[in-house]
N, C-alpha and C positions, 0 to 999 in steps of 0.2 A: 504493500500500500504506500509506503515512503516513496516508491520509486515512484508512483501513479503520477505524487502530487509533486516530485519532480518534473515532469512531464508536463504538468501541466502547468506549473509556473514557468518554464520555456518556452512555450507558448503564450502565454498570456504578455510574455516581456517581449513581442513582436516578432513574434515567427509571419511573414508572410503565408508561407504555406506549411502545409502540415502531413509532415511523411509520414510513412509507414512505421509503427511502434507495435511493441509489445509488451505483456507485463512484466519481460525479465529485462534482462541488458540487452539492447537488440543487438542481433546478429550480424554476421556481412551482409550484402546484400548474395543473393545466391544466383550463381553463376549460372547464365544460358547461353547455351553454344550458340553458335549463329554460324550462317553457313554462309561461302564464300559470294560475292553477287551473281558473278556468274552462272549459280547452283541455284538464286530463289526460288522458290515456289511458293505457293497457295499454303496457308498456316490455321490452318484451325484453331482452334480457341476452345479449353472446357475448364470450368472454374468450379469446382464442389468448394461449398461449405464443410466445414467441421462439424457441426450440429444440427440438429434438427431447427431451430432457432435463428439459425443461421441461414439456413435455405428459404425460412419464410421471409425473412428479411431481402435478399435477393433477388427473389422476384418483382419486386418493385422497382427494379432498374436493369433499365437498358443498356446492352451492351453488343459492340460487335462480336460475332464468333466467327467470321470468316476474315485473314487478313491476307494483305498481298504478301509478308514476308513475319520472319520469327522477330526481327523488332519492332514492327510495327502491331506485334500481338505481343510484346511488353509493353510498351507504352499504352496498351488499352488496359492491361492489368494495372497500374501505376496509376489510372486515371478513375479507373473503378476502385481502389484502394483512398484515393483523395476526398472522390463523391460520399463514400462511405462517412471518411471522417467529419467531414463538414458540413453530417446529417447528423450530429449525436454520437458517432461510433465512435470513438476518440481511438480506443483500442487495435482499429480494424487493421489486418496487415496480411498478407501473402506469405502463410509463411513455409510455403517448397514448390518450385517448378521446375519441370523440367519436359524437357521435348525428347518425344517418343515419337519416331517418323516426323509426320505431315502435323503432329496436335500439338501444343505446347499445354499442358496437364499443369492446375493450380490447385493448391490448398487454399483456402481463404479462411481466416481466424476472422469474423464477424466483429462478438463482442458484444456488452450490454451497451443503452445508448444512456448516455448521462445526461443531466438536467441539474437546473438552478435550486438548490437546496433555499438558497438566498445570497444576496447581492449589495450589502449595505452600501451606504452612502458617508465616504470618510471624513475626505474635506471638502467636498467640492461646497461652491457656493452657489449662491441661487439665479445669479447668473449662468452660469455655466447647464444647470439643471435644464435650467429655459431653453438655452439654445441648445443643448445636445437632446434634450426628451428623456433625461435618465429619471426614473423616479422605480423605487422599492419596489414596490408590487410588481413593476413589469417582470422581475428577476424571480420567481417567488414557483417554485415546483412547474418552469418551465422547460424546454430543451436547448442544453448547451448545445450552442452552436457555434464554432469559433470565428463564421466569418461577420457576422451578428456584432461580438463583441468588439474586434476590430474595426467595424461602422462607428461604432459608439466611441470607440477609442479615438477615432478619428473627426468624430464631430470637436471633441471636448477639443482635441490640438487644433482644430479650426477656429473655434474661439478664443483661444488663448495665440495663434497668431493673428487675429483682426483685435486683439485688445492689449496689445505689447509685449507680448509673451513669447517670442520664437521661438526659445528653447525649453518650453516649458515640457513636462513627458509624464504619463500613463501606468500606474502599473497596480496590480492588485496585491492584495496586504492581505496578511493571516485566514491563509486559504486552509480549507480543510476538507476532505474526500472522506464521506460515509458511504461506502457500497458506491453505487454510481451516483449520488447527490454532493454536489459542489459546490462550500461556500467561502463567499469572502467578502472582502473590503475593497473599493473602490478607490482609489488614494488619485493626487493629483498635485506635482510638483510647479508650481508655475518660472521658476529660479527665477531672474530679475527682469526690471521691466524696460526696454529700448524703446528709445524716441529716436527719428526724423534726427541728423544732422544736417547734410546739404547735400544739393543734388548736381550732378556733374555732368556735362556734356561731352560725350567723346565723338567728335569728326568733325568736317567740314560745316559748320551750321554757325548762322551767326545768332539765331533763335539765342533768348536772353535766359539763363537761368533764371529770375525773377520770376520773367512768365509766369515760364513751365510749373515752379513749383505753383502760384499760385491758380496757376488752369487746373492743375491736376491734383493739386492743394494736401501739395506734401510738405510741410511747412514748419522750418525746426523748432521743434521743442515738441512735435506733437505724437500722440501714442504710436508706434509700428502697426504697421497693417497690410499682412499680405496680400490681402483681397485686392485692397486700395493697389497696388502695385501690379499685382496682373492687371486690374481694370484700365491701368493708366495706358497700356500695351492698345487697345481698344481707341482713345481718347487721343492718341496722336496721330492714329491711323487717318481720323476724318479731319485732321487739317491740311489742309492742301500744298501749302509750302514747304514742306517735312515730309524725311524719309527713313522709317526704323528700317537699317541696315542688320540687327539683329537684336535678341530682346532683352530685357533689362538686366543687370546684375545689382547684388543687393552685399555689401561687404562691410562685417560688422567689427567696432573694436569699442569693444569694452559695451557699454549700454548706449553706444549711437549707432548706427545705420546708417550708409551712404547711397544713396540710389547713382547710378550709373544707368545715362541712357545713350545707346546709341544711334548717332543722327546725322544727316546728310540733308543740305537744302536741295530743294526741286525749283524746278524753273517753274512757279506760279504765275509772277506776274508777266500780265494777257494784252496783246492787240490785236485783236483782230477783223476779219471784216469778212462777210457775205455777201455772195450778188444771187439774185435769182431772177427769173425770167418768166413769167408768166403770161398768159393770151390776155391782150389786152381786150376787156368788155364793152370799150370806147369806138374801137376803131380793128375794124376785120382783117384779119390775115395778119395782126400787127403782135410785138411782144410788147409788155410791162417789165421793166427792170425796176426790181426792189432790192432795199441792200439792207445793211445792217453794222453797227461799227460798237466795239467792248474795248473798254478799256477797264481791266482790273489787275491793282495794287495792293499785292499780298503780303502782310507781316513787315510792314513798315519800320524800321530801322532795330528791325528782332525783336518788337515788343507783340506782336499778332494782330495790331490792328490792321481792318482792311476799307479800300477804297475804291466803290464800283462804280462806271459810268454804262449805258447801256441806249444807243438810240438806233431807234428803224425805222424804215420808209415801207409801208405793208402794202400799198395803193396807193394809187392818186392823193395827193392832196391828205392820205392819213399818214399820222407822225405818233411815235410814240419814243418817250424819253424816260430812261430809269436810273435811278440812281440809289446810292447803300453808302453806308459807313459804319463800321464793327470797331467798338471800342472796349477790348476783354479789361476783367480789373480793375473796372470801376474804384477810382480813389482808393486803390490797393486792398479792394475784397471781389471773392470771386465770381461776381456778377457783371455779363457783359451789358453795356448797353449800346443800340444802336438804332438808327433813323433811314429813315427807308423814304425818297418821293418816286414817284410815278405821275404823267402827264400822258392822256391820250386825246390828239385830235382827231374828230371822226369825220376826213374831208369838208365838207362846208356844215355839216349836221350840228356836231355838238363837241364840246371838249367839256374833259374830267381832269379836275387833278388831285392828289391821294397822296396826301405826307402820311406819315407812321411814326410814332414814337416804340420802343420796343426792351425789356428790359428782360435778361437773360438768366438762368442758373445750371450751371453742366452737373450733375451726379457723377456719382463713378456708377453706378449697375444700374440705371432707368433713366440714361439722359439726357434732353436737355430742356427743360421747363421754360417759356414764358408769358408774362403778360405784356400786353399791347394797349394802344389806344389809336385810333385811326379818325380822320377826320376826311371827310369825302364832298368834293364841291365839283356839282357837273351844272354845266349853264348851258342854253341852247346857242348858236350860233345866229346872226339875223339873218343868213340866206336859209334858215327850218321855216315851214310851211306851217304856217296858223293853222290851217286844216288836221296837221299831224297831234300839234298841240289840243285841238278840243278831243282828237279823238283820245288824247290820253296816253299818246304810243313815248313821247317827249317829253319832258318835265325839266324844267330847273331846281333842283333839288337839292340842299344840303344834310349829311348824312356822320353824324358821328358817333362811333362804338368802340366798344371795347370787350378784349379778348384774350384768349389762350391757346396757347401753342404748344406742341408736344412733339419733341423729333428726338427718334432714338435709332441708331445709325451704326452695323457692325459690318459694314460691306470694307473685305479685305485693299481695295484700294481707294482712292478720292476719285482719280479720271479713269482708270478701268480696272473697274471691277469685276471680277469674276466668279465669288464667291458674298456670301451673307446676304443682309434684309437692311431693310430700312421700311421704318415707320413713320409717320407725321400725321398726324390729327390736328383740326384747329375748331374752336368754337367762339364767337362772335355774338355780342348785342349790343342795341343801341338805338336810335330816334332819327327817323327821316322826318324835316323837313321842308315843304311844298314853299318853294320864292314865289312870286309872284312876276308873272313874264307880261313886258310892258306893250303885246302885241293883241293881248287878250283884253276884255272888259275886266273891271274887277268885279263885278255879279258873278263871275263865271268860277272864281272860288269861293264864292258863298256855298256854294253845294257839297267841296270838297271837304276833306277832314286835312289840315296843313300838316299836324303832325301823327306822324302812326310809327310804328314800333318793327323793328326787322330783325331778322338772325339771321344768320350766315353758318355754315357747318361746314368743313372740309376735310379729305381723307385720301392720304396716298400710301400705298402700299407696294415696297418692291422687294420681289428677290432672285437673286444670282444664283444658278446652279451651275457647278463647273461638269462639264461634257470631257473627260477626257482631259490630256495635258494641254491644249490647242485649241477646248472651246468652250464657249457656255451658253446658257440659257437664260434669258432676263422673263418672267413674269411681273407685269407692270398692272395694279387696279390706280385708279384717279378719280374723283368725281368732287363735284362742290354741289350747294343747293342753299338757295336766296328765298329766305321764307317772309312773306310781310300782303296785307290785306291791299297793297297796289302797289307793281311793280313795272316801273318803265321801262323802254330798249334802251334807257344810256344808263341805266342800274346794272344790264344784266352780266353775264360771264361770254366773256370771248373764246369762242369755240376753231381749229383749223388751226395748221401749221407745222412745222419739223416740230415744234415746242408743246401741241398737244396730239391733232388729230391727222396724221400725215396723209398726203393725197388728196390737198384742197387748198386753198388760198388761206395765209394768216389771215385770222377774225373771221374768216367766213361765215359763220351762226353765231344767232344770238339767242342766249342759253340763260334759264332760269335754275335748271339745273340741269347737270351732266352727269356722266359716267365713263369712262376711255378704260377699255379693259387692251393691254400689249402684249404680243408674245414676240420676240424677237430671238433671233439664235444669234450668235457671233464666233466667226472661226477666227482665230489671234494667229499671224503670221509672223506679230513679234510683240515685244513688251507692251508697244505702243502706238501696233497695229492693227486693223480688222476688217474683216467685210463681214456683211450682217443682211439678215433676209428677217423679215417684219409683218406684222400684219397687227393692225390696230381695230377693235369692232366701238363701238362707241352708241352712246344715247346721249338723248338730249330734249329738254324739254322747253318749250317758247308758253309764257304764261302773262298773256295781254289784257290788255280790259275789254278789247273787240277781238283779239285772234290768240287761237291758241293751238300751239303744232306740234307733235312730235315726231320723233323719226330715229332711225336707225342707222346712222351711214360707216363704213367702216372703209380703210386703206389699206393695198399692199405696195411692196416694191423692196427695192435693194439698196445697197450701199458701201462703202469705202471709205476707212482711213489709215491714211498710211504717213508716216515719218518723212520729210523731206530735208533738206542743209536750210529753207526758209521757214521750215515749222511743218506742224499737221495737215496737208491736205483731208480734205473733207469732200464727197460726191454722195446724193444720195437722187434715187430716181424712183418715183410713188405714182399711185393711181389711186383714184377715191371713190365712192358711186355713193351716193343719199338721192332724193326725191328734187334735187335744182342740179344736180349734177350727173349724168350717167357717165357709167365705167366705158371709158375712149380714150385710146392716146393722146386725142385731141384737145384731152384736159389735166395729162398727164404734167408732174412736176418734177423741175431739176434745180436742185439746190446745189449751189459746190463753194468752196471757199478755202481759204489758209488762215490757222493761227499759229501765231506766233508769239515764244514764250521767251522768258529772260529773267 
């Protein structure tokens, strides 16, 4: 019995696995001839029990008995020997085999299955309880199981590396063996506690330590925290200017901790430009050239802030103008904020324009949280048609809400990705309203309600599946939805374009709500290459005060991009078909362009 609870405190002090034992000294392992390769053959497999006890046991597990050779009908013994033990059998072992012809003939010593006599609770604290689940009763006339114990062993060193603990360790205390009933003590050493020293940048990157530690808010003097550290692996991945060349190291002396990250800048900041060509609606047989011009400045002098300009020419006469500023670290805590405007003229119809204030928080394991506030002012144009105006399709409106934002991002690169998801949820309220347009009578908003109440809901979902070394798979859902008791066309969602619904003119619907579901393939010819075959199905809904439409229209086509000595080219060639459009070359689109990075 002394030797049992030998046994079984070797075990319990971090055996991974659990061999073959018996209740005396165990033995060698006992020798099986094996014949030369050239000689294999076909190996039969027959395993008796010892006991009668032992054969009932047995039969509850599968096993092969035919192998291709006599070591691969050892290692099936060896594995039925493991399954044993880590059902209760502590004892279970093989104890004589030997090959006779074609069969390789086993003893199997069984064993009774032992169980939790009880399990006390030494020192842990009530911390620790909480997060591991251990509690008395569970331990209490149930079946030892050692890989069971091991879980638990291994929660508790989870918590005690997310609460400064790294070297803290597990072991049980005044164990005692009655027959097969097992009791002990639960003990739990934490030895001392390690803080956060400083964090270090090894490579080419001019990225500011500062930052870093406050983005990923490792910050000295504060508790160790492993979690916190693999997460930060995640958190650098989705900044754009940044490259983990490989993953953290953590090098301890005495009770500080140093993180070690290593980094490499990427060519972020962006110029570049789009021409596209489309049938002109003016004038037959003729094209539309529209362009598009980005200029974005990333991680500005190694502190992470960024600075984006964005204008396009979508048609005639429409213009639309964007711009961003990301400012992380806010007065040196770790909330971003940033300001967001948008300006859209819609030819001689109407212009919107749509500042944003926006205030940010990154997690490590759920993140990045914000609130907003948005102010929204669309006027009509004086060449809009009073007619449009009574009917209600046109409004001057002012609109301001506020909102939430949710993006949580584990896609293994920023510009291609090949693997992970991304998530983004946004929810939105706030008050429209109604100006009064000096082309109308004022009687004619006596009738109306000036102000009414809107929501706004938004949801995107993407994820990467990698195909192979060379390709992947992007599943894309999208959709937003503008909810409020009267909604005009310079309120709604612009629908069409590379940017949502490929295979139709930017803006081309106008959408109260939508839906864009993507499947795209992409075969990589190189890091920062691809061509890619797409098909986008899409919904949309038109919701007027005289008209209201919906429709299904969806796009396919192909595409190209590939590395040049001037930057990225870019080719993509789409077709679209909805109810104003039928599937024809003759309405087919060609987008191509260079970016250029630095």
């Amino acid at each position: 019995m002394y030797k049992i609870a030998v046994f079984l405190l070797s075990l319990m002090w971090g055996m991974d696995q659990v061999h073959a034992q018996t209740a005396t000294s165990p033995p060698p392992p006992p020798k099986v001839q094996l014949v030369k390769p050239q000689e294999r053959a076909k190996v039969q497999l027959s395993v008796k029990p010892l006991n009668a006890a032992g054969k009932q046991v047995l039969k509850q597990y599968n096993f092969r008995t035919s192998l291709p050779d006599s070591a691969e009908a050892l290692k099936e013994v060896q594995a039925l020997v493991y399954r044993l033990q880590q059902d209760t059998y502590l004892l279970a072992s093989a104890d004589s085999l030997y090959l006779r012809g074609d069969t390789l003939h086993v003893k199997l010593h069984v064993g009774q299955p032992f169980v939790w006599a009880q399990l006390r609770n030494g020192n842990l604290s009530e911390g620790i309880l909480v997060e591991s689940g251990f509690r008395d009763k569970f331990y209490r006339n149930t079946p030892f199981k050692p890989a069971e114990y091991v879980k638990l062993q291994q929660r508790i060193l989870n918590y005690a590396e997310r609460s400064g603990y790294p070297f803290a360790s597990v072991w049980l205390d005044s164990v005692s063996i009655t027959g097969n009933k097992v009791e002990a003590t639960l003990m739990v050493d934490k030895a001392f506690v390690v803080t956060y020293d400083t964090l270090e940048i090894v490579g080419n990157s001019k990225t500011q330590p500062k930052f870093l530690m406050r983005y990923l808010q490792l910050l000295p003097g504060q508790l160790y925290n492993q979690d916190q550290v693999d997460a930060s692996q995640r958190m650098l991945t989705a900044l754009p200017y940044i490259k983990v060349t490989r993953p953290a190291q953590v090098r301890f002396a005495r009770d500080k901790a140093k993180v070690y990250y290593f980094l490499e800048d990427r060519q972020a900041n962006q110029i570049d430009g789009v021409v596209g060509f489309l049938p002109d609606p003016n004038r037959q047989d003729k094209l539309l050239i529209t362009g598009e011009a980005n200029l974005n400045i990333r991680n500005i002098a190694g502190s992470g802030k960024q600075l984006g300009l964005q204008w396009r020419r979508v048609s005639a006469g429409s213009v639309i103008l964007n711009g961003e500023y990301l400012h992380p670290n806010l007065f040196g805590s770790p909330f971003e904020a940033g300001v967001k405007f948008n300006l859209l003229k819609q030819d001689t119809t109407f212009i919107t324009v749509q500042p944003r204030l926006q205030l940010g928080y990154y997690t490590l394991k759920y993140g990045k949280f914000s609130v907003f506030t948005e102010w929204r002012n669309s006027r009509i144009l004086a060449e809009a048609n009073p007619q449009r105006l009574q009917q209600l399709d046109l409004a001057d409106a002012q609109t301001t809400t506020y909102g939430l934002n949710y993006l949580w991002n584990n896609l293994d690169d920023f510009y291609f990705p090949r693997r992970g998801r991304l998530v983004e949820m946004q929810f939105a309220a706030g008050t429209k309203k109604l100006l009064r347009n000096a082309d109308l009578e004022k009687s004619f908003y006596d009738t109306l309600d000036l102000k009414t109440s809107q929501l706004s809901v938004g949801l995107r979902l993407e994820n990467f599946m990698r195909l192979g070394k060379s390709s992947a798979l992007l599943t894309r859902l999208r959709g937003e939805a503008l909810l409020s008791d009267r909604i005009f066309l310079n309120d709604m969602y612009r629908l069409g374009g590379l940017s949502s619904l490929r295979g139709f003119d930017d803006f081309f619907f106008y959408a109260s709500s939508y839906g864009v579901g993507t499947l795209e393939y992409r075969l990589f010819t190189a890091a920062d290459s691809y061509v890619l075959l797409f098909y986008d199905q899409g919904y949309y809904r038109s919701k007027l005060e005289a008209v209201r439409q919906t429709d299904y229209p969806f796009g396919v086509g192909a595409g190209i991009s590939f590395s040049t000595g001037a930057g990225i080219f870019q080719l993509v060639y789409s077709l679209g078909k909805s109810e104003q459009q039928p599937l024809s070359f003759k309405y087919s689109k060609i987008h191509f362009g260079i970016t250029s990075k630095f």
